[in-house]
C-alpha positions as CSV (number, residue, x, y, z in Angstrom):
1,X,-7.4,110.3,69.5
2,X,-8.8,111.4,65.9
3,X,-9.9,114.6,67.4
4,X,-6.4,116.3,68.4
5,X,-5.6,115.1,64.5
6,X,-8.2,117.0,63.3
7,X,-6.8,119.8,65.3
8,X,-3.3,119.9,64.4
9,X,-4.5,119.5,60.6
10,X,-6.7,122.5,60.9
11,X,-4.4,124.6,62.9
12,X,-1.7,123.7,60.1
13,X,-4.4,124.7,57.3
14,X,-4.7,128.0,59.0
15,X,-1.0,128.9,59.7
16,X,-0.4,128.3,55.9
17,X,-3.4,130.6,55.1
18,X,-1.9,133.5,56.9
19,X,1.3,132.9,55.3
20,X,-0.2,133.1,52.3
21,X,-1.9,136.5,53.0
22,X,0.8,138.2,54.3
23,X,3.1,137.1,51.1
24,X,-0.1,138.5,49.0
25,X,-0.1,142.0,49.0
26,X,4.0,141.8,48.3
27,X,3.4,139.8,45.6
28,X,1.1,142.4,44.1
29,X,2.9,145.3,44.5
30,X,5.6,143.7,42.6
31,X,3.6,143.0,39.6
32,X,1.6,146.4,39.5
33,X,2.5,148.7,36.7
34,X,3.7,152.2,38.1
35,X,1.6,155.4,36.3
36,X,2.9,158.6,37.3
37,X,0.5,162.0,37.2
38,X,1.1,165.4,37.9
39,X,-0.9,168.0,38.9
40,X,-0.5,171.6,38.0
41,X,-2.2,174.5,37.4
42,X,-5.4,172.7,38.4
43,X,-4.6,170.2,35.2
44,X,-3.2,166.4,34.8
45,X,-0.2,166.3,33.1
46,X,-0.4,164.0,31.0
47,X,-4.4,164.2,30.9
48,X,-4.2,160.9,28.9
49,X,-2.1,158.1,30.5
50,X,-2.1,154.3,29.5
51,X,-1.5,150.9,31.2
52,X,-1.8,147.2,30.4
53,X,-5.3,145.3,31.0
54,X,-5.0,142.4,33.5
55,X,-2.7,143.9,35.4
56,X,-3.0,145.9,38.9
57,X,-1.7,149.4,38.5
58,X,-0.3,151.9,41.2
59,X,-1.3,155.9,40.1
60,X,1.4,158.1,41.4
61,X,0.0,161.8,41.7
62,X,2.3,164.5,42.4
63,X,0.0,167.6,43.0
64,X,2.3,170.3,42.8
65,X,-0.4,173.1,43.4
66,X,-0.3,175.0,46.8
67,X,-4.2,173.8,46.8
68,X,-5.2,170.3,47.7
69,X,-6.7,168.1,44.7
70,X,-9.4,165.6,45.2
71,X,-8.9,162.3,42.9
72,X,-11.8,160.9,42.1
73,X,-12.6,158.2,39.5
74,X,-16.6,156.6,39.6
75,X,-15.4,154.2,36.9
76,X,-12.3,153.2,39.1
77,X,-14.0,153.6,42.7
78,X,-11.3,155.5,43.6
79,X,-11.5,159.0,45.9
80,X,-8.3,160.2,47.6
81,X,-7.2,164.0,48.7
82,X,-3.9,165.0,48.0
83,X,-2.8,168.2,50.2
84,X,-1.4,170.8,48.1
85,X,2.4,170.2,47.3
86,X,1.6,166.3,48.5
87,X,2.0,162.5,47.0
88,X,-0.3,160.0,47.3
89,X,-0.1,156.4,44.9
90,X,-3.5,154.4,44.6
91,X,-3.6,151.1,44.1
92,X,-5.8,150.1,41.3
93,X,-6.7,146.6,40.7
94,X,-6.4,144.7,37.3
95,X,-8.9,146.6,35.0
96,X,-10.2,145.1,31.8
97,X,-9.3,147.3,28.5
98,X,-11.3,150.5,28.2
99,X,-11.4,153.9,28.9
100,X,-11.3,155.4,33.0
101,X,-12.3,158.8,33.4
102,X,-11.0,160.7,36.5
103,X,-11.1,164.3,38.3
104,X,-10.3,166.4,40.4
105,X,-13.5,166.7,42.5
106,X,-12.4,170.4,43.5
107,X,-11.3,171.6,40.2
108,X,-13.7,169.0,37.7
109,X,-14.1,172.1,35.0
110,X,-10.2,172.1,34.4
111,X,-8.5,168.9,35.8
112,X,-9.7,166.1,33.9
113,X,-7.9,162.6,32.6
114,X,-8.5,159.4,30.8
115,X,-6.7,155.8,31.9
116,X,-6.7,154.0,28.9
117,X,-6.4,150.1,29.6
118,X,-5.4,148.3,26.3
């Protein structure tokens, strides 16, 4: 009789796991602190935004060149194309304070930008 116990216990345990992890991701994007880029003329405007440190942060690029723009950010691990006249938001998770360096992979002479984390 233990053994259907143990069952119910770890069928229980795993239920409240999963609600867990579907609550998370919510629960993140609620607490994420919203940066908004644009692009134009094959430049970030602003080329120098900020956010808080400890904190996840969701970059929201408007590329309003006809051309597409590749995001790119080693420091962030971050690579996303954004078609010409498109949208995209990256999540970004909580970063420590410092300075991230990002691109446009396409146009990296011209369109370059600093996160600072303070």
């Amino acid at each position: 009789m233990k053994q259907p116990d143990a069952y119910r216990r770890l069928i229980g345990i795993a239920v409240l796991a999963l609600g867990l992890l579907a609550m998370a991701p919510r629960g993140w994007a609620d607490d994420a602190t919203t940066v908004k880029l644009t692009i134009k003329d094959h430049k970030f405007q602003p080329a120098e935004v900020s956010a808080p440190a400890g904190k996840p942060i969701a970059l929201e690029i408007a590329n309003q060149d006809p051309t597409p723009a590749e995001f790119e950010s080693k420091a962030l691990r971050v690579e996303k194309i954004i078609a010409g006249n498109g949208t995209a938001t990256i999540q970004v998770r909580a970063l420590a304070a410092g300075r991230y360096r990002f691109f446009d992979d396409y146009h990296a002479e011209t369109t370059q930008g600093v996160l600072v984390v303070q």
